[in-house]
PDB file of N, CA, C and O in Angstrom, chain B, residues numbered from 101:
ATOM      1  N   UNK B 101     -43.830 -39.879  21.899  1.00  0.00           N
ATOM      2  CA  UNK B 101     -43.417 -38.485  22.112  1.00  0.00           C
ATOM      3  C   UNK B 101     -44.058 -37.600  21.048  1.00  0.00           C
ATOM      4  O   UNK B 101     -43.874 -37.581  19.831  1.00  0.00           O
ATOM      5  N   UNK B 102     -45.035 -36.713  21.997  1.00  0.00           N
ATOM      6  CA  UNK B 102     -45.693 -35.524  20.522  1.00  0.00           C
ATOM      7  C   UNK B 102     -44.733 -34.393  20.169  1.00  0.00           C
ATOM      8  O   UNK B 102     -44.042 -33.910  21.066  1.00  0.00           O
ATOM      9  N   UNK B 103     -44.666 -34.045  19.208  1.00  0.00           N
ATOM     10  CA  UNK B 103     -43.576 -33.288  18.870  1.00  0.00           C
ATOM     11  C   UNK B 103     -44.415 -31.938  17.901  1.00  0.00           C
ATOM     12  O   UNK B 103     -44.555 -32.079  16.687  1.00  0.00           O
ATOM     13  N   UNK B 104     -44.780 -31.025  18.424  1.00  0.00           N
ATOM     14  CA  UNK B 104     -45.437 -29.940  17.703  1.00  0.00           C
ATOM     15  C   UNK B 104     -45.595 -29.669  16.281  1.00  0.00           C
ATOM     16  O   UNK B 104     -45.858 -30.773  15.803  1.00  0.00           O
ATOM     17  N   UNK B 105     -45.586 -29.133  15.693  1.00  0.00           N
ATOM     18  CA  UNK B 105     -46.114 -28.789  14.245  1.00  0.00           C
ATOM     19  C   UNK B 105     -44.918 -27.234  14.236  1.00  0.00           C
ATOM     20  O   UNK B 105     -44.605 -26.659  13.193  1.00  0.00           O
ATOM     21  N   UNK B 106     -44.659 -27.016  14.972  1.00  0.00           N
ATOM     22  CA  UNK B 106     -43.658 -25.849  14.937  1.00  0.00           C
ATOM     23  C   UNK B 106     -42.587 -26.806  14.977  1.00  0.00           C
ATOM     24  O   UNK B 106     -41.924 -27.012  13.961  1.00  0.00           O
ATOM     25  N   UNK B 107     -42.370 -27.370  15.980  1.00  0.00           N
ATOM     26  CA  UNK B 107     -40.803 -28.693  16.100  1.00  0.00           C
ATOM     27  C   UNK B 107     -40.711 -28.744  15.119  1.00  0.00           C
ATOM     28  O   UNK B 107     -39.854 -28.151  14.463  1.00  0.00           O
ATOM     29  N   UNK B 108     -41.966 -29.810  14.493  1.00  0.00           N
ATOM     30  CA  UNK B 108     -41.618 -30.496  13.204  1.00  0.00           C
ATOM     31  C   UNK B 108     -40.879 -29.799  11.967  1.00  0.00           C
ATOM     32  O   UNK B 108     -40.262 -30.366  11.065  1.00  0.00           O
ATOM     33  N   UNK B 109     -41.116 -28.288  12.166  1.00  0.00           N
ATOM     34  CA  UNK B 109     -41.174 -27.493  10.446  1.00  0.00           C
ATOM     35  C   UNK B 109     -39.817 -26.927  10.880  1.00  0.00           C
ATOM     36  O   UNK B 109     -39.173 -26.435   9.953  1.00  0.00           O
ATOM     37  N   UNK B 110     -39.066 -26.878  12.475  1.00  0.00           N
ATOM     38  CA  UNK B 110     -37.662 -26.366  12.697  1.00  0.00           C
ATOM     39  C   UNK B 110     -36.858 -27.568  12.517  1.00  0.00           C
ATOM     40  O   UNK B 110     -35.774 -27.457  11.945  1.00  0.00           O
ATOM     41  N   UNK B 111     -37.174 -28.467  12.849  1.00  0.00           N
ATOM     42  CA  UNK B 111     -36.583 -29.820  12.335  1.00  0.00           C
ATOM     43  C   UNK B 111     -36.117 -30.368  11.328  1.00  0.00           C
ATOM     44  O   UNK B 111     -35.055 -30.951  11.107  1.00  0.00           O
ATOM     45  N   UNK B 112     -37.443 -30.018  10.425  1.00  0.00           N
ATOM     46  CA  UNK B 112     -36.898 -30.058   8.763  1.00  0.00           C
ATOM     47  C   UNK B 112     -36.617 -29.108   8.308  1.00  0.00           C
ATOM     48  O   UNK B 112     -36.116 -29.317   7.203  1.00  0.00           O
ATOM     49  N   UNK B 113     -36.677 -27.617   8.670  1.00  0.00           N
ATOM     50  CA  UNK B 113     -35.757 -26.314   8.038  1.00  0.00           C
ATOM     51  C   UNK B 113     -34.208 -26.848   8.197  1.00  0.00           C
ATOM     52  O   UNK B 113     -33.327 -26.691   7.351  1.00  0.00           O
ATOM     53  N   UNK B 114     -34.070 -27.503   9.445  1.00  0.00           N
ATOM     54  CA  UNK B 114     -32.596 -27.347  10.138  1.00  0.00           C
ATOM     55  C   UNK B 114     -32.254 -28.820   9.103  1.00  0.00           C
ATOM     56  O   UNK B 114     -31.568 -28.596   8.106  1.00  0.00           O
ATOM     57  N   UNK B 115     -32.666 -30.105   9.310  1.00  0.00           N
ATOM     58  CA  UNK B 115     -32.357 -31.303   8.612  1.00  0.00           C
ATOM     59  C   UNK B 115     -31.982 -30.703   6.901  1.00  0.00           C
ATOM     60  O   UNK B 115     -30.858 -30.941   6.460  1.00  0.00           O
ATOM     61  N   UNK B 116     -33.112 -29.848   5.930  1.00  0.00           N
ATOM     62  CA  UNK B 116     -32.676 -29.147   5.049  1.00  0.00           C
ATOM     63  C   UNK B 116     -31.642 -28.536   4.529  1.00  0.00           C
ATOM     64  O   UNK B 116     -31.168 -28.778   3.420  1.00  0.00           O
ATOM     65  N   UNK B 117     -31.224 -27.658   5.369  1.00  0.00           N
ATOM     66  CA  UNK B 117     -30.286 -26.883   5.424  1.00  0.00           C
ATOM     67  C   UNK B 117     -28.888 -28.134   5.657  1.00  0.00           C
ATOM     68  O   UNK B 117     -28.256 -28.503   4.667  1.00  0.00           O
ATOM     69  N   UNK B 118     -28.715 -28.415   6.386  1.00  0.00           N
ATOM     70  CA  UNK B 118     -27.485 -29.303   6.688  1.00  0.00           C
ATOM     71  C   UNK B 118     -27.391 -30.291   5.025  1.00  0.00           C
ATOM     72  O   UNK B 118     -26.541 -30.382   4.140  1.00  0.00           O
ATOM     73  N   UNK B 119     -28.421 -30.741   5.201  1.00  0.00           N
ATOM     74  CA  UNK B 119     -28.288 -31.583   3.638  1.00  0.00           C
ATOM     75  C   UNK B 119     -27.828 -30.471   2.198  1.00  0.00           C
ATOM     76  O   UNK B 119     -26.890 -30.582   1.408  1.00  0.00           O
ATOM     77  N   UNK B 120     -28.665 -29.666   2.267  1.00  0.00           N
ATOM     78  CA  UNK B 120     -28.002 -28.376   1.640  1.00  0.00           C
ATOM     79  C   UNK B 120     -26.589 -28.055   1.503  1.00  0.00           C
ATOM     80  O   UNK B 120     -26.270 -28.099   0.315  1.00  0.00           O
ATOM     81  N   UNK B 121     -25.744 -27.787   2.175  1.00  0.00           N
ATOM     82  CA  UNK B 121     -24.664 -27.462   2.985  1.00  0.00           C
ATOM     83  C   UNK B 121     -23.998 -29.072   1.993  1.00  0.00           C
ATOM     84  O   UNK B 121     -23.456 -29.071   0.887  1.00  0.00           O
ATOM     85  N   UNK B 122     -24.259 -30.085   2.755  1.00  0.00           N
ATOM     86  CA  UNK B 122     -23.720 -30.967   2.402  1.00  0.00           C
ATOM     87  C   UNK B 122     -23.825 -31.376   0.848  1.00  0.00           C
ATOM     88  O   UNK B 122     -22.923 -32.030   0.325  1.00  0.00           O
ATOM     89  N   UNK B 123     -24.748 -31.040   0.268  1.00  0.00           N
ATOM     90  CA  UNK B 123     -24.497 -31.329  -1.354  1.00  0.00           C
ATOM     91  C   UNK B 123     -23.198 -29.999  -2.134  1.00  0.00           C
ATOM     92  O   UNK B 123     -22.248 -30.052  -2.915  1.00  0.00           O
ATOM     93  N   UNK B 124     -23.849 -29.031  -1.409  1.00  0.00           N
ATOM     94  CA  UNK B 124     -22.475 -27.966  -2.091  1.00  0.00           C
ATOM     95  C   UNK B 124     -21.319 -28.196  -2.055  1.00  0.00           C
ATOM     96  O   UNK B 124     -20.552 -27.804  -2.935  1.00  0.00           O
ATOM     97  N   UNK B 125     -20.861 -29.045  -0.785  1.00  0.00           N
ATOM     98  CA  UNK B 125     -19.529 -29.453  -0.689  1.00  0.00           C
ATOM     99  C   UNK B 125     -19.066 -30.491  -1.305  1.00  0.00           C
ATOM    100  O   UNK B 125     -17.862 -30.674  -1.489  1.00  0.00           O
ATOM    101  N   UNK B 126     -20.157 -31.422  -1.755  1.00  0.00           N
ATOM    102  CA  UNK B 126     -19.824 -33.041  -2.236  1.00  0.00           C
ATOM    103  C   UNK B 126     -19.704 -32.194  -4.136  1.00  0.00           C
ATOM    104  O   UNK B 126     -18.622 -32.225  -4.721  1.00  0.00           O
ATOM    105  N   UNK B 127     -20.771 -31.633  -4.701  1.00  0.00           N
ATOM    106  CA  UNK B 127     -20.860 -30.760  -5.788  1.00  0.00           C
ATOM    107  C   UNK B 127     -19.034 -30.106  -5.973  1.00  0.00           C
ATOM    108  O   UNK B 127     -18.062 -30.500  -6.619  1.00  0.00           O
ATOM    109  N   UNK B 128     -19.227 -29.208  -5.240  1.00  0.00           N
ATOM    110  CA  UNK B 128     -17.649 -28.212  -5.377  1.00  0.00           C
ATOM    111  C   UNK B 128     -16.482 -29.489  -5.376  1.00  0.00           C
ATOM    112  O   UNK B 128     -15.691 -29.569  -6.315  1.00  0.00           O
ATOM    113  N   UNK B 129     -16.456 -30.246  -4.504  1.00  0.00           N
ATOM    114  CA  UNK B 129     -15.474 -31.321  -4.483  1.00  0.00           C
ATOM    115  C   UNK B 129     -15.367 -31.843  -5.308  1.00  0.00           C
ATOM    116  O   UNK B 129     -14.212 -32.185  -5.558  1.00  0.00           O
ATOM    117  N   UNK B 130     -16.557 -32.299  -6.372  1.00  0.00           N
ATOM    118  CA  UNK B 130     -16.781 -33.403  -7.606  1.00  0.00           C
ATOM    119  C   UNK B 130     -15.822 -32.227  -8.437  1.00  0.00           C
ATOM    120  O   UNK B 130     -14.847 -32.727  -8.997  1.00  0.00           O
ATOM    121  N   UNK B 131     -15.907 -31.375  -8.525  1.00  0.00           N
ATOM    122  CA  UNK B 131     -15.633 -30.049  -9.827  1.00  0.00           C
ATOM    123  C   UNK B 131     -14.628 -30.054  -9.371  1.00  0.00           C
ATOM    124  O   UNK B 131     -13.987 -29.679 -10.353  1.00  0.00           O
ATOM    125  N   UNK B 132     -13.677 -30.231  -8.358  1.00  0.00           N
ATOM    126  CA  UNK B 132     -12.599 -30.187  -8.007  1.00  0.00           C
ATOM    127  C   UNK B 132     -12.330 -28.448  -7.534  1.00  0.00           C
ATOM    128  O   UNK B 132     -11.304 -27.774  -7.438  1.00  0.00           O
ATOM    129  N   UNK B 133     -13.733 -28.160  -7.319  1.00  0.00           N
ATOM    130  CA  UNK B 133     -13.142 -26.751  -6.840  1.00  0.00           C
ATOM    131  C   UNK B 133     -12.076 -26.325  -5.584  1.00  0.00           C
ATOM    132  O   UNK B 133     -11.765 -25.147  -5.412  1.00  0.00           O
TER     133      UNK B 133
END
């Protein structure tokens, strides 16, 4: 399956972001915020 060069770079903006998201919460949680 070819998957564009545009796919690819919304794919990893979006995969980014979620991992993003997910360290702030694991971060704030550690601090007990």
């Amino acid at each position: 399956m070819a998957i564009g060069l545009e796919d690819k770079k919304a794919i990893v903006a979006e995969v980014n972001e979620t991992a993003i998201s997910a360290l702030s919460l694991v971060i704030a949680d550690a601090r007990g915020v």
